[in-house]
C-alpha positions, 0 to 999 in steps of 0.5 A: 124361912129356914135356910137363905142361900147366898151365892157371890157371882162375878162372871161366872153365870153358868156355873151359878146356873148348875149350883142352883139347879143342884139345889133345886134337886137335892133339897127337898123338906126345908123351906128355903130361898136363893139370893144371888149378889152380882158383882158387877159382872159385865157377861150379860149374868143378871139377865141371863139368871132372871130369864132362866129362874125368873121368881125362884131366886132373888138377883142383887145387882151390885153397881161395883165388884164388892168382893166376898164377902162385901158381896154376901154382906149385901145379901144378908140384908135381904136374907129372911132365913134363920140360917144363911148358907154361903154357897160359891157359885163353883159348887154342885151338892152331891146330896141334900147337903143343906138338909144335914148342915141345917139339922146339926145346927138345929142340934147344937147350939154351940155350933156358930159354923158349919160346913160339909166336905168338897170334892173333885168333880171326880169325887177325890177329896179336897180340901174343905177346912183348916184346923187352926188359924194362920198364925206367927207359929204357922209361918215358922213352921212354914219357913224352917228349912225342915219343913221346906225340904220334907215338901220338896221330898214329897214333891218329889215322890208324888210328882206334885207341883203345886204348893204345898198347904199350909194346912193339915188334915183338910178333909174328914174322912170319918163319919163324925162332926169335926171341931176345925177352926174355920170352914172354907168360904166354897160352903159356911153355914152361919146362924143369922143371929150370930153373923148380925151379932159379929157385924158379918164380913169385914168390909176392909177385905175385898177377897181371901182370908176374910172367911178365916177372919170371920171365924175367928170373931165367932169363936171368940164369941164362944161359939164353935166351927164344924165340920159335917162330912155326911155333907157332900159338895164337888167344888170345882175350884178355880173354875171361876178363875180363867188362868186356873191352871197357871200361876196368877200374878193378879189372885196371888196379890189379892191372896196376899193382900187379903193374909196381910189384912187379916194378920192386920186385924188379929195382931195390929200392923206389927202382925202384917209386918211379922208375917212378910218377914216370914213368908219372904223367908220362905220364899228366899229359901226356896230360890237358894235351893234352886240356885244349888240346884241350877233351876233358878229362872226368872219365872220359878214360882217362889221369884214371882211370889216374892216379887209379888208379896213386896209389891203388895206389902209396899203399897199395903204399908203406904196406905196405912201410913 
């Protein structure tokens, strides 16, 4: 077996059955096979993917929600590929993505990572990867009053709303593999015996960051992450998600909880507790400059993050006492 595909499904049946289809159609010349892990979902999915793939994929049926990568860690275990290929299921390959993720790696066997460029469903570029590990520096930079006022600049320009990244340079528009520093968790190419090597997803995280933390183990294993941009994948990000065009109290709490995790794993808890110190910062400044300019509500973003990280610092400090 070449490659073992595995696809986390929460709820979301007819975006795994589009994903799937678009690797039936796409992929032709390895040989390859599909394990989907169902979290417990409660919308007839299991049912629904057995009736319509039968014995062309695997179905794992989790009594529980395990999260992520939990979830995949499942799969794993039933996983016979040399390769796995850790696909959400709000994905549709453009092209036989698989096939020049899998040859990379079969050519390169420092590579412990790869994953290809995402796309809009309207082929605008989104992002893909990150080039460096969230870090102490990171969130300095993030919180500095130079930096907050350049996006509100930008916001203003390009009349965006939402916020803006932490990472840089999150798409590869040339033609040549990229060394990043993680790959997003919509498309991760691992070699089987390197994921087994470095115990595959830690199961303290439940969602986010895990994909982030991963990476790092492995490349402090030697190995390193790539990005192959002839590998071309629409990510209908957040299709997974019902409040996808609103700001989301409960995914931000779990975004949070799982950035203070990870900070927890790489730096102790002196970490998780450097890094609220500077996200509310971010935040506070970000009020201030409403206040100045007579914007502020109890419903501007950054209140309802703030109050959100302090909700989750408080009790992921309780917890850990």
């Amino acid at each position: 077996m070449d490659v073992s595909i595995i696809i986390v499904n929460y709820h979301s049946a007819d975006l795994v059955v589009d994903c799937i289809n678009s690797v039936f159609e796409k992929v032709n010349n390895l040989k390859y096979e599909i394990i989907v892990v169902d979290n417990a979902s409660e919308d007839g999915s299991v049912e629904k993917l057995e009736q319509i793939f039968g014995t062309q994929i695997i179905v794992i049926s989790s009594e529980k929600n395990l999260g992520f990568g939990k979830a995949n860690n499942l799969g794993v275990t039933k996983a016979r590929g040399k390769y796995l290929f850790l696909l959400n299921p709000d994905t549709i390959l453009v092209n036989d993505a698989i096939q020049y993720l899998y040859d990379y790696m079969e050519q390169h066997s420092e590579a412990g990572v790869v994953g290809g460029n995402l796309y809009t469903p309207d082929m605008k570029p989104t992002p893909s990867y990150c080039q460096k590990f969230d870090d102490f520096y990171l969130e300095k930079e993030r919180a500095a009053w130079k930096t907050i006022l350049l996006e509100k600049i930008q916001q203003k320009i390009s009349s965006r709303k939402q916020e803006v990244s932490i990472c840089k340079d999150e798409f590869n528009h040339t033609d040549q593999a990229q060394k990043v520093a993680y790959i997003f968790g919509a498309d991760m190419m691992i070699k089987k015996e390197v994921f087994t090597e470095v115990g595959g997803f830690d199961p303290d995280f439940f969602m986010y960051a895990e994909e982030q933390e991963l990476s790092w183990r492995i490349t402090e294993q030697g190995y390193y992450i790539m990005n192959i941009p002839q590998a071309k994948i629409i990510h209908l990000e957040g299709a997974t998600i019902k409040e996808q065009n609103q700001f989301s109290d409960r995914q931000f709490k779990m975004r949070m909880n799982g950035t203070l995790t990870y900070y927890t794993k790489r730096f102790g808890l002196e970490g998780a507790e450097q890094f609220y110190k500077l996200r509310s910062l971010r935040y506070d400044r970000l009020i201030k400059i409403a206040k100045w300019q007579r914007k502020l509500t109890d419903t501007f973003v950054p209140v309802v993050q703030k109050r959100c990280l302090d909700e989750v610092y408080q009790e992921f400090m309780e917890q850990r006492k």
